[in-house]
C-alpha positions in Angstrom: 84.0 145.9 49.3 82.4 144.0 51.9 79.3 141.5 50.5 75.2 142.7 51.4 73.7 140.2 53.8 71.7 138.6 51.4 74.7 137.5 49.4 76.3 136.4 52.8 72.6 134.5 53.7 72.6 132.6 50.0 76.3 132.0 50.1 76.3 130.7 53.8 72.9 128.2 53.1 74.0 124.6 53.2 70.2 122.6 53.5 69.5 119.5 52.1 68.3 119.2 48.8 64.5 118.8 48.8 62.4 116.6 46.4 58.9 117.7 45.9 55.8 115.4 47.5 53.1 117.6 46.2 53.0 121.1 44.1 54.4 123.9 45.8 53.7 127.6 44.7 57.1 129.2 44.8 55.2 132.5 44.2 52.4 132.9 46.7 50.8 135.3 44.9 51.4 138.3 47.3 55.2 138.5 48.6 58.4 136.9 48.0 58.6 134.9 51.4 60.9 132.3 50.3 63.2 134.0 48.2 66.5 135.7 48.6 67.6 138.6 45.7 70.9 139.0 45.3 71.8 142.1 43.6 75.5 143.1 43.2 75.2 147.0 42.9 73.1 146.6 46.5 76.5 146.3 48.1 77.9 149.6 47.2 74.1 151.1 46.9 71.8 149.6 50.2 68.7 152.3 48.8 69.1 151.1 44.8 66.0 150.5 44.1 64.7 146.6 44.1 65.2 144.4 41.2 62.1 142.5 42.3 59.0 143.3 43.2 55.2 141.9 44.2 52.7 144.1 42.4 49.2 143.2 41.6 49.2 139.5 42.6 52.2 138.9 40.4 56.0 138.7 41.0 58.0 141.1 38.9 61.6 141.4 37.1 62.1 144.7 36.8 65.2 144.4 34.6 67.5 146.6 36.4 69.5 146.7 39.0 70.8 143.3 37.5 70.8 140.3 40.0 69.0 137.2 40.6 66.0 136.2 43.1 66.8 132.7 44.7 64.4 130.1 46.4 65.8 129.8 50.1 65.5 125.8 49.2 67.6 123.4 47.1 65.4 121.2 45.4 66.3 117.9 42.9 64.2 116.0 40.9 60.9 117.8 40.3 58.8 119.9 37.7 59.0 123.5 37.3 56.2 125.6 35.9 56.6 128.6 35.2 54.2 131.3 33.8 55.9 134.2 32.2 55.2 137.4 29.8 57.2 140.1 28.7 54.8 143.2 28.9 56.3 146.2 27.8 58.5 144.4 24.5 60.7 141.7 24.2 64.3 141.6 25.8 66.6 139.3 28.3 65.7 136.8 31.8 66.2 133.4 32.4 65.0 130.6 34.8 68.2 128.9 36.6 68.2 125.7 37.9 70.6 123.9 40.2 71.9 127.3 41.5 74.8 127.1 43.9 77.8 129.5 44.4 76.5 133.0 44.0 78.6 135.2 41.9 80.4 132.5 40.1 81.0 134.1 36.8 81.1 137.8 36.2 81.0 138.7 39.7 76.9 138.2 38.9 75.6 134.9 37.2 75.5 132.3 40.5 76.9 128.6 39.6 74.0 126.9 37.7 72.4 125.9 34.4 70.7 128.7 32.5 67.1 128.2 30.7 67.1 130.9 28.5 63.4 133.1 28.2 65.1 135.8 26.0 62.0 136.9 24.1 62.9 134.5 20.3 65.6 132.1 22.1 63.7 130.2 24.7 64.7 127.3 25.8 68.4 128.0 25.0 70.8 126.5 27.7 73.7 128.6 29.2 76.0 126.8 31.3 77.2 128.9 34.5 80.3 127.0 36.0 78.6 123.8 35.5 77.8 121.9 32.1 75.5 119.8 30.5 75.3 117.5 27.1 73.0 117.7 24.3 72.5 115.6 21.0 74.1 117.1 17.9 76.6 118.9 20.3 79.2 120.5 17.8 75.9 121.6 15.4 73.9 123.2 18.5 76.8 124.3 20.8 79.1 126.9 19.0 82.7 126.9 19.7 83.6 130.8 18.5 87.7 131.0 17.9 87.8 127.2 19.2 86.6 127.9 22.6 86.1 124.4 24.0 82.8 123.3 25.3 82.3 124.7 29.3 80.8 127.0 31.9 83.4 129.8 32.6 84.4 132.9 30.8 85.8 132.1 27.3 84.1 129.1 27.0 81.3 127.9 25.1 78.4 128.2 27.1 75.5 128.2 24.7 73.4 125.0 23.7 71.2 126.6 20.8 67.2 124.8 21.3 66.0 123.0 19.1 63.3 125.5 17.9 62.5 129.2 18.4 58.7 128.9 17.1 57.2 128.1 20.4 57.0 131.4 22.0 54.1 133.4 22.0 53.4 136.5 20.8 55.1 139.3 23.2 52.6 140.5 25.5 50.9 137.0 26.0 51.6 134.6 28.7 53.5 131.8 28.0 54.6 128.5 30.2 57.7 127.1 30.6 58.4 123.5 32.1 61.5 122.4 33.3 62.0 118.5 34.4 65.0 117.7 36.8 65.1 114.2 36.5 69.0 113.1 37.9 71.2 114.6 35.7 69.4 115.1 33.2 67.1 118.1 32.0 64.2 118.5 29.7 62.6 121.7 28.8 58.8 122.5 27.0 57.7 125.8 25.9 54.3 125.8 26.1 54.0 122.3 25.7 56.1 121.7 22.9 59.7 120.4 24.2 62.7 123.0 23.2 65.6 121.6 24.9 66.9 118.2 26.3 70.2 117.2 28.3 72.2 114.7 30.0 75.3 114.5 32.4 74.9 117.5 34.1 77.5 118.2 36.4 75.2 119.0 39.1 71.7 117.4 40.2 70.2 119.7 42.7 70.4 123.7 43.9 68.3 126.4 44.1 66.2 128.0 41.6 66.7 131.6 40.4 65.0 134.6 38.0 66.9 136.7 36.4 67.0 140.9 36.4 68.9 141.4 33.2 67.6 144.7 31.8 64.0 144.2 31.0 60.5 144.1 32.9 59.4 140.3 32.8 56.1 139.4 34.7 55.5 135.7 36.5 52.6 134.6 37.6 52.5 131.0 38.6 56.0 129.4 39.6 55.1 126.0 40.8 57.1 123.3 41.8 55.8 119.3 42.1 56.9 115.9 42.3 57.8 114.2 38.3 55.4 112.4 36.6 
């Protein structure tokens, strides 16, 4: 099976890392100049329908065909905003950071450090081929049938947040902030902080929504410098 050329353009992008000097809207607010989607079932399928679309001044997840939609940039130590609803019920996306290799796990998930937005578990982290620490590690990290903390199949990948209360009701917008700062990560859900890390194995990539089986509606995806 021979790869689409989008998987061969994100695979074959080698730029420098770029740290923010001023706010940059990710989302322009009427195309997505900028971005890449990578969509596995596209390779086998070149007229599946698209996973992500522009529509009404907002970027859209449709859910399905699974894939990702990655920033043509690398980018390390900034501030990511992100405003984000689910508008037709609560289901499954996330916000990567630090995206490298696509396709790293599952023949899907690209090499990076998942911030959960699954409507009730925001701010969850899911490690993807890389890893990161938390406080209170064997409490908030779950080691099923002794899997030993990690980012590839079998392992334990999930770093539980440290509360599920910040959400909004489903239908309203809610913000999401994500701080690169080194190797570290620090996470608020609107405004209230949900997840914190240290000694990631990465410090920079690209950034990446998710299509994982429901509708999710941005519209502000902002990058800046860190306070």
């Amino acid at each position: 099976m021979l790869p689409t050329l989008a998987y061969l353009a994100i695979a074959l992008q080698v730029s420098a890392p770029i740290t923010p000097k001023f706010v940059v809207h990710l989302w322009n607010g009427k195309d997505l100049a900028g971005w890449t989607a990578d969509v596995p079932d596209r390779d086998t399928d070149p007229k599946a329908p698209p996973s992500f679309v522009a529509r009404n001044g907002l970027l859209v997840s449709l859910g399905k065909p699974e894939g990702h939609l990655l920033t043509d940039a690398s980018y390390k130590d900034y501030r990511l905003e992100v405003e984000y609803r689910f508008p037709r019920g609560g289901g499954n996306c996330g916000v990567l950071v630090h995206a490298s290799k696509p396709r790293a796990l599952y023949a899907m998930f690209p090499q990076s450090i998942e911030v959960q937005m699954q409507s009730g578990e925001a701010g969850d982290f899911w490690c993807i081929e890389e890893n990161i620490e938390v406080p209170d590690m064997a409490a908030r990290r779950p080691r099923e049938n002794g899997a030993k903390w990690g980012g590839s199949e079998g392992e334990a990948r999930r770093i539980l947040n440290l509360t599920d209360g910040s959400e909004k009701p489903l239908g309203d917008w809610n913000t999401m902030a994500v701080e690169a700062r080194g190797r570290t990560l620090k996470v608020w859900v609107n405004g209230v902080v949900v997840n914190e890390g240290r000694n990631a194995t990465t410090d920079h990539g690209r950034i990446a929504l998710q299509a994982e089986g429901t509708e999710v509606e941005f519209r502000r995806v902002d990058l800046g410098p860190l306070p």
